[in-house]
N, C-alpha and C positions, 0 to 999 in steps of 0.2 A: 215293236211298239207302234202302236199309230200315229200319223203323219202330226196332228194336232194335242199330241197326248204329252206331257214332259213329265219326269222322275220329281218325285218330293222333295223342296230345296233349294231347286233350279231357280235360278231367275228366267223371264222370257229371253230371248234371243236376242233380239232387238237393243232390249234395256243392260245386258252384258256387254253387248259390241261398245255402247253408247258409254258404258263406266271405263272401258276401257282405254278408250279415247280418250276421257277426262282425266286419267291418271296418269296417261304420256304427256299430256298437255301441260300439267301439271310440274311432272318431273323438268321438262324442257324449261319451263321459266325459274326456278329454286337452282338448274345449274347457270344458267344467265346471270343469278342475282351474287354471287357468289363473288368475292373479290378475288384478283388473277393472283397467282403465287408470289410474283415478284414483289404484290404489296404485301404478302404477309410478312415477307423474309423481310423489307426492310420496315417493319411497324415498330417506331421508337417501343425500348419496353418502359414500363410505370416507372419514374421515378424515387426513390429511396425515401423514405423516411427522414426528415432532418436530424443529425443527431443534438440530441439532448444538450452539449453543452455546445452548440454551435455559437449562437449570442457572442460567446467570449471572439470569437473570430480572431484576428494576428494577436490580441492579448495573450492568446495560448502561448507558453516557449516549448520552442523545439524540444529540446530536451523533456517535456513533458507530454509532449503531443500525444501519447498515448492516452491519455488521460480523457481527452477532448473527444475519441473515435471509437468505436463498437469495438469491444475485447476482442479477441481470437476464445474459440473454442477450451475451457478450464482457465479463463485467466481469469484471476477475480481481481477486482478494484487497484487496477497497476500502478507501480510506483511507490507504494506505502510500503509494506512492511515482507509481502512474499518475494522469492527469488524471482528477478528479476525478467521475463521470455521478450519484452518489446523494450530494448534500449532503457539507458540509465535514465531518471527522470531527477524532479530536485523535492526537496520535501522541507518545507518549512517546520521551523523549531517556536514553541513558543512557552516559556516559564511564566506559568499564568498566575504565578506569586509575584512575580515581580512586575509583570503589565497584563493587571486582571480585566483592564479595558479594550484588550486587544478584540478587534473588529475578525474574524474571520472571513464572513461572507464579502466583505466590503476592500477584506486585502485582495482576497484572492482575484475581485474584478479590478483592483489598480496594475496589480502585478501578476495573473493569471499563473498564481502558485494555488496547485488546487487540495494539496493533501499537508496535511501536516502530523507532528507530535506534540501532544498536549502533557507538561509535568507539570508538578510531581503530583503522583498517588503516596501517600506512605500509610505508615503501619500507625491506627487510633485505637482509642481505648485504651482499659487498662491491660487488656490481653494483648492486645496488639492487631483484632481481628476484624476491626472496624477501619476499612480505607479511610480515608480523607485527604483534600486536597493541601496543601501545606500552601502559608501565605505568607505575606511578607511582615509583617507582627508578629509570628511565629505559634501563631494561632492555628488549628486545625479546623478546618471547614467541610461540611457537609458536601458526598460528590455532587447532590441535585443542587447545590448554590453556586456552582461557579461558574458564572456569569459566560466568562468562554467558551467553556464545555458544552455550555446550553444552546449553541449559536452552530453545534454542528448538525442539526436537520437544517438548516439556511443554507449553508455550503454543499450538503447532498445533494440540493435543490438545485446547483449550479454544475455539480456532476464532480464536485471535490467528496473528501470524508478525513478526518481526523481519528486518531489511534490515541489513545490515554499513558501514559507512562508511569509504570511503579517505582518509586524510588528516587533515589537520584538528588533530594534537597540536601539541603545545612543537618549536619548530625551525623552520628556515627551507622557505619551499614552494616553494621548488626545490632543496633541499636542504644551501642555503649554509651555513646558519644551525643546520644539527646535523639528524642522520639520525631525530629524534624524528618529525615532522610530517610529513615530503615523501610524499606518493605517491606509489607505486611509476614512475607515470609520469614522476616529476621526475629519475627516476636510471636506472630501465632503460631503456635505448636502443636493446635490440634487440627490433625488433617482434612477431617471435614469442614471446622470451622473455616479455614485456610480457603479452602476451593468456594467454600459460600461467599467468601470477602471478595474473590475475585469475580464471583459472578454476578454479585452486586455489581458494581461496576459496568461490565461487559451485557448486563442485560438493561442498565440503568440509562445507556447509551446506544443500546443494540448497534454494536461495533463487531467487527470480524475481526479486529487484528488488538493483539497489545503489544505496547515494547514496556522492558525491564530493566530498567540503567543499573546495571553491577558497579559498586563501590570501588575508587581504584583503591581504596587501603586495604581490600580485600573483603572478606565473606567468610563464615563457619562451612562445609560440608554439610552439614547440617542443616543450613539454610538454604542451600544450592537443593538438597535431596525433596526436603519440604515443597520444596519453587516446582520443581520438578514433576513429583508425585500429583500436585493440583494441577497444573497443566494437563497430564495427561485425560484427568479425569474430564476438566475443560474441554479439549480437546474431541472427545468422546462423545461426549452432549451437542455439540456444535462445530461447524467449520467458523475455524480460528487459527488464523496465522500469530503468529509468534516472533516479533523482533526482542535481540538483546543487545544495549548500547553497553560498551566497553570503552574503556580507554587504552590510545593504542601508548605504547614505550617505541624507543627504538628497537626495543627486542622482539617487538610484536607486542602480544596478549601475556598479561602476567599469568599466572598459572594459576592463582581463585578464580578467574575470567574461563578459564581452557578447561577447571574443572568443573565449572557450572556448566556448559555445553555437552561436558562428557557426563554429565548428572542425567541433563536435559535426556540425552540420546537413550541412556542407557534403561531410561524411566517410561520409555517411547512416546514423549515427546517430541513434537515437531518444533526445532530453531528455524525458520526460513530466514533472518537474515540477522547479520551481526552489523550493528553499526559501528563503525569505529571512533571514538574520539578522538583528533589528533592535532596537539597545537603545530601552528605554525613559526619555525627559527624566525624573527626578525630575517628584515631585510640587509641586515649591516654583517650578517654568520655570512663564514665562507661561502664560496660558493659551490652549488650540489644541494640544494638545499631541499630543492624537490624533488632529485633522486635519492635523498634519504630519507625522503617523506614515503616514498616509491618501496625502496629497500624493504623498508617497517612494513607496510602494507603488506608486503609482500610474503615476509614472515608470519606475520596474521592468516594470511590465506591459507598457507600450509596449515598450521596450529590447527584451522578450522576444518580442514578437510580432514586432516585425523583423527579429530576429535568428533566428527559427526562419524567416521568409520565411510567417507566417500569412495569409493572403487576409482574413479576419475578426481586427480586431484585438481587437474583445472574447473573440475566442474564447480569448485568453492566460488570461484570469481563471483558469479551470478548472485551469492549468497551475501557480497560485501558491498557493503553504505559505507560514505566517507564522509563526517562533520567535520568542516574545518573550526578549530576552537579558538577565534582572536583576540588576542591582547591590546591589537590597537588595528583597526580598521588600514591604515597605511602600510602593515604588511603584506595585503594581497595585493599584486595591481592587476591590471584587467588584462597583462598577455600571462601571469600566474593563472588568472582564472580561466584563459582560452585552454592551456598547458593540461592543467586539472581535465578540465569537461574533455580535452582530448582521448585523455588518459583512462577516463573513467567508459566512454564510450568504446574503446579500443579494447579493453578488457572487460565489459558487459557490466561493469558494477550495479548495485540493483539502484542506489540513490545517490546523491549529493547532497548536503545542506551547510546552513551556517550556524555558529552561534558566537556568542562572545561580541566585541565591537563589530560595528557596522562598517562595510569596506566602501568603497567608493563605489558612486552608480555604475560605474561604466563594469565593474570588477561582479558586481552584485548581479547586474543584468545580464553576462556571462552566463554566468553558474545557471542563473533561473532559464536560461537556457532563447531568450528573446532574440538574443542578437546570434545569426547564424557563421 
């Protein structure tokens, strides 16, 4: 090829030496610019996202604290009503018949209790398939009027949620004894009707969890089957935890209580937790009084684990809520309540709560879990 002649394509000679140049030159200054390793390795990373119910700060109790902090992976809304994975929390009680002015949003930032049970639901109408909220008149009220009820998006707002409760008023629990108490399952008899009552409610509130306070006088099978059958269908539609408050005996769980769970199971129904109702002996009974409280509980556990058909019977623990039920506020004193919250944390219980009189601050703020 001739000395002046280049192939098609080619840049001149000159003009390639010259690009070449430029793009060493180039390279040389982009690795100068470059931060040395030592400062990548130590570059604080971005900090976190505030959580959500931060605000409340040491108002949170310990024993709640889970409440306060980003779940773990499957845990939904802790402390209420599913088995228990991050420690026992406390769960306030509120009979919104008897104090329909109770403030939710506005306890939960005095006393940084952030989940509660809201009673009673029961059975309205003439069939029985119309909930309604029971009041202290004896009047039946619509579930969108109850002033309480209505106050729980305020408290989601603060990273609390309340759970609704069927049953459980003044009246017989199958509905003999007066249409105040019975859950809807103790009178509506028609299965679809039944799951519709229920999902009024649960969609009226858009709640994940319900509890069902079993009557201690007991319950038909019948009613238990009913409960049951709607649940599962429930359940199916939507994730929906499942609490059932019982009252405990010294014996444990009376056996309408043990058959409603063996209903539940058998119906494939999910029980996630069993709250126990359990008065407390006066302070003047022998003494043991909290290892007979202990005893019962104890018995409960077992009951429950056979009756859900658990493979690990300790695995029940996580499943059991303790209400204490007061007669007089001076039965608990505040090393009772350190005792308790020991106890309950020591065996993974899923909650603690109060009802009945009111105990002493020091006793109260225990349980709510403030004082460490």
């Amino acid at each position: 090829m001739p000395r002046h002649q280049r192939e098609p394509g080619l840049l001149p000679r000159p003009l390639a030496v010259l690009a070449g140049l430029a793009l060493v030159a180039a390279t040389v200054v982009a690795v100068r610019l470059l931060p040395p390793a030592s400062a990548v390795a130590t570059s604080p990373p971005p900090a976190p996202p505030a959580s959500r119910a931060a605000p409340l700060g040491l108002h949170t109790p310990a024993l709640s604290a889970a409440v306060a902090e980003a779940p773990p992976p499957g845990f939904m809304r802790p402390g209420l009503v599913g088995p228990a994975t991050v420690g026992p929390g406390f769960v306030g009680y509120v009979d919104t018949a008897a104090d329909p002015a109770f403030d939710l949003p506005a306890t939960a930032l005095r006393t940084g209790v952030l989940h509660y049970l809201l009673g009673h639901l029961v059975a309205g109408g003439a069939d029985g398939c119309s909930p309604a909220w029971a009041s202290a008149g004896g009047t039946l009220i619509d579930p969108g009027v109850n002033q309480v009820a209505n106050r729980i998006g305020r408290l989601r707002a603060l990273g609390g949620d309340a759970a609704p409760s069927f049953g459980g008023g003044s009246g017989g629990g199958d509905g003999s004894g007066g249409a105040g108490g019975a859950d809807p399952a103790a009178r509506c008899t028609e299965p679809r009707a039944l799951a519709a009552a229920y999902r009024r409610v649960v969609g009226a509130f858009d709640v994940s969890a319900v509890d069902f306070e079993l009557p201690a006088e007991g319950e038909s099978a019948a009613t238990a089957a009913r409960r049951a059958r709607a649940l599962r269908v429930l359940q199916r539609e939507r994730e929906l935890q499942v609490s059932f408050t019982a009252p405990l005996t010294t014996s444990g769980l009376g056996a309408s209580c043990v058959a409603a769970l063996r209903a539940a199971h058998r119906a494939g129904a999910e029980v996630g937790t069993v709250n126990l109702l359990a008065g407390l002996e006066p302070r003047t009974a022998p003494s043991g009084r909290l290892s007979r409280l202990a005893d019962a509980v104890r018995l409960a556990e077992e009951q429950i684990a056979r009756a859900q058909s658990l493979p690990d019977e300790e695995d029940a623990w996580r499943r059991v809520a303790l209400t204490l039920v007061l007669a007089d506020g001076s039965e608990l004193s505040e090393q009772d309540a350190r005792t308790l919250s020991d106890y309950a944390v020591r065996h993974g219980l899923a909650w603690l709560s109060l009802r009945g009189a009111d105990p002493g601050e020091g006793a109260a703020t225990v349980l709510r879990g403030s004082v460490l």
